[in-house]
C-alpha positions as CSV (number, residue, x, y, z in Angstrom):
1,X,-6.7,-17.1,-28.4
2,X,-5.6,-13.5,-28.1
3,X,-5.0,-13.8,-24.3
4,X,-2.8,-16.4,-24.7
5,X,-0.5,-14.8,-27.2
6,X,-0.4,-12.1,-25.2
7,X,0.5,-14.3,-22.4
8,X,3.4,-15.9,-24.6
9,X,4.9,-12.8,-25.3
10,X,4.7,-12.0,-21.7
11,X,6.0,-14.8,-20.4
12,X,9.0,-14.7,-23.3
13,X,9.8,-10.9,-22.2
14,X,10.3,-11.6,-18.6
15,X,12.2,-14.7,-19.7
16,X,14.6,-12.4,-21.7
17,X,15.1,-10.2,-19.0
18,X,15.9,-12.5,-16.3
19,X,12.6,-13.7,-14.7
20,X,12.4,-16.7,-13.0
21,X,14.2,-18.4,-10.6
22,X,18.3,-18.9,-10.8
23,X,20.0,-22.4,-10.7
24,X,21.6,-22.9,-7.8
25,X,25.4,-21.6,-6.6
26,X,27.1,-21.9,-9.8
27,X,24.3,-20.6,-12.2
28,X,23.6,-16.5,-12.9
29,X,23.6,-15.3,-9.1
30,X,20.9,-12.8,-8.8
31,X,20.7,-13.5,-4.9
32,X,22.3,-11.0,-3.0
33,X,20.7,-7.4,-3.3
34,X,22.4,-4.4,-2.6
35,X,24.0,-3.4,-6.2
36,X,22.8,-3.3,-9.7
37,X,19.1,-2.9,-9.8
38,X,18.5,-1.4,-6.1
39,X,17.9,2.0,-5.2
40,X,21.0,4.2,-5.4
41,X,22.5,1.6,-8.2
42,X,21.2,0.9,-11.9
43,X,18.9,-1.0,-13.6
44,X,15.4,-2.1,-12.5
45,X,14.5,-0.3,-9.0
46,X,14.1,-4.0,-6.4
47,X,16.5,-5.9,-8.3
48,X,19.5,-7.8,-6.9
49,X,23.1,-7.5,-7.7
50,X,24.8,-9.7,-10.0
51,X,28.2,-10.3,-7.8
52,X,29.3,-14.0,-8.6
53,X,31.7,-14.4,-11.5
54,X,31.7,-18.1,-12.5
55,X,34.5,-19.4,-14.6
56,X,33.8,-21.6,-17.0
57,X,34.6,-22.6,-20.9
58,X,38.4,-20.5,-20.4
59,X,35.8,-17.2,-19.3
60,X,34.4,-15.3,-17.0
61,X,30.4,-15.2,-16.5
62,X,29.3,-12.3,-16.6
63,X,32.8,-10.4,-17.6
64,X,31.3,-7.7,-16.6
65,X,29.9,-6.4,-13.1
66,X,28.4,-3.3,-11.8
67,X,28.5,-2.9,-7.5
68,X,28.3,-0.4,-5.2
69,X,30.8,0.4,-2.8
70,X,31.3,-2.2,0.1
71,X,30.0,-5.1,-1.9
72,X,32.0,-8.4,-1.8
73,X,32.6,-9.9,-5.4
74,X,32.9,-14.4,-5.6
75,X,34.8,-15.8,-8.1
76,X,33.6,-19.2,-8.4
77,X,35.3,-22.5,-10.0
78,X,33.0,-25.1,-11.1
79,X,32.6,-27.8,-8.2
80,X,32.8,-30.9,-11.7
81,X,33.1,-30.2,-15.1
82,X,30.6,-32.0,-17.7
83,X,32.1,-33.4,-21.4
84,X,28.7,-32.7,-22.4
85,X,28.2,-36.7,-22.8
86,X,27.4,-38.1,-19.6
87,X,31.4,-38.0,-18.8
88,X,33.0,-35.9,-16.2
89,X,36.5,-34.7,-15.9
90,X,39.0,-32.5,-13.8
91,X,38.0,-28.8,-14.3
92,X,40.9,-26.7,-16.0
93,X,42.5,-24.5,-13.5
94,X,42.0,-20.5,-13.6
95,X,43.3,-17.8,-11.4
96,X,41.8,-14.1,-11.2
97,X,44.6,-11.8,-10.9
98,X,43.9,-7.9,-10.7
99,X,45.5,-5.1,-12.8
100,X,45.2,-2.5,-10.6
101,X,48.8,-3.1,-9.5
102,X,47.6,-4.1,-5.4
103,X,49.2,-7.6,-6.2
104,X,45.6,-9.4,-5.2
105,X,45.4,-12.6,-6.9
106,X,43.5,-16.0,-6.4
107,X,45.4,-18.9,-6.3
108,X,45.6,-21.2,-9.6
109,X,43.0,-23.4,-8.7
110,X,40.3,-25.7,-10.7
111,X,37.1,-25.4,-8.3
112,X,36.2,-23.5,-5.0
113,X,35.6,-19.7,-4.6
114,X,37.9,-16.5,-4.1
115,X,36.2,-13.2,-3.0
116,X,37.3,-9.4,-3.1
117,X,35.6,-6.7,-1.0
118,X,35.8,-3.4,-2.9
119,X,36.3,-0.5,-0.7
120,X,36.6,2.3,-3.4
121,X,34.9,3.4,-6.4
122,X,36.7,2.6,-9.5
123,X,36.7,0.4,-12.4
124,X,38.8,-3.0,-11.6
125,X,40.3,-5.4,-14.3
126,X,41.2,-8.4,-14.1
127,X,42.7,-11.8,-15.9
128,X,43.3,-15.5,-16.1
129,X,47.3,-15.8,-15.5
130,X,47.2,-18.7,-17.3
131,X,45.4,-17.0,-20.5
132,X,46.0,-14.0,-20.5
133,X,44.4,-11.3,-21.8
134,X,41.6,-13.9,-23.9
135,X,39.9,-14.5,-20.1
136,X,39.7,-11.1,-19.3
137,X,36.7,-9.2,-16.8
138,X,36.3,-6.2,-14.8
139,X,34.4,-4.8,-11.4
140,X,32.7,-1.3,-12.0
141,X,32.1,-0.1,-8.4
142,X,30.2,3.2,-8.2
């Protein structure tokens, strides 16, 4: 009995901290090392990078990234959008359009991907020109 509450808790803890295996393209992507978690970045030494930003529900997910230099960031629209019913319907459309003042902007689209390589250390914001400052992120790169 013990060994399987241990076990529970276990199991619960990894679960919390992102164990297991992702869900797909559009889920948390955990799949591409080389950032957050590796050696040289933060977080858990063998870990992967968390560099695609999915838009969904009018925000980003995560609104918040950590990279290292070099590392290419995807910004990716949901392929269908789900009423939560069984119904389907066209995807809202979102842009990602950079603060920084370099004029680098997706185009106002409702799926598909946009990616930005970051060259220089620094901590890019961004938002959703359609609304506004509510649908906000950034890129730390280190």
């Amino acid at each position: 009995m013990r060994k399987w509450r241990l076990l529970s808790i276990c199991l619960a803890a990894a679960a919390a901290c992102g164990g297991g295996s992702s869900g797909g393209s559009t889920g948390p992507a955990n799949s591409n090392p080389g950032g957050t978690g590796n050696p040289g970045g933060t977080g858990n030494p063998g870990g992967s990078v968390t560099n695609t930003v999915n838009l969904a529900d009018q925000a980003f997910n995560p609104a918040s990234v950590t990279v290292p230099v070099g590392t290419t960031v995807t910004w990716a629209w949901p392929s269908t959008c789900s009423d939560g019913y069984g119904g389907y319907y066209t995807c809202p459309t979102h842009s990602v359009v950079f603060d920084d003042g370099s004029n680098i902007q997706s185009p106002t689209q409702s799926t598909g991907t946009f990616t930005r390589t970051f060259s220089a250390a620094g901590t890019f914001k961004y938002h959703c020109a359609i609304h506004g400052s509510s649908m906000s992120g950034q890129v730390v790169v280190q």
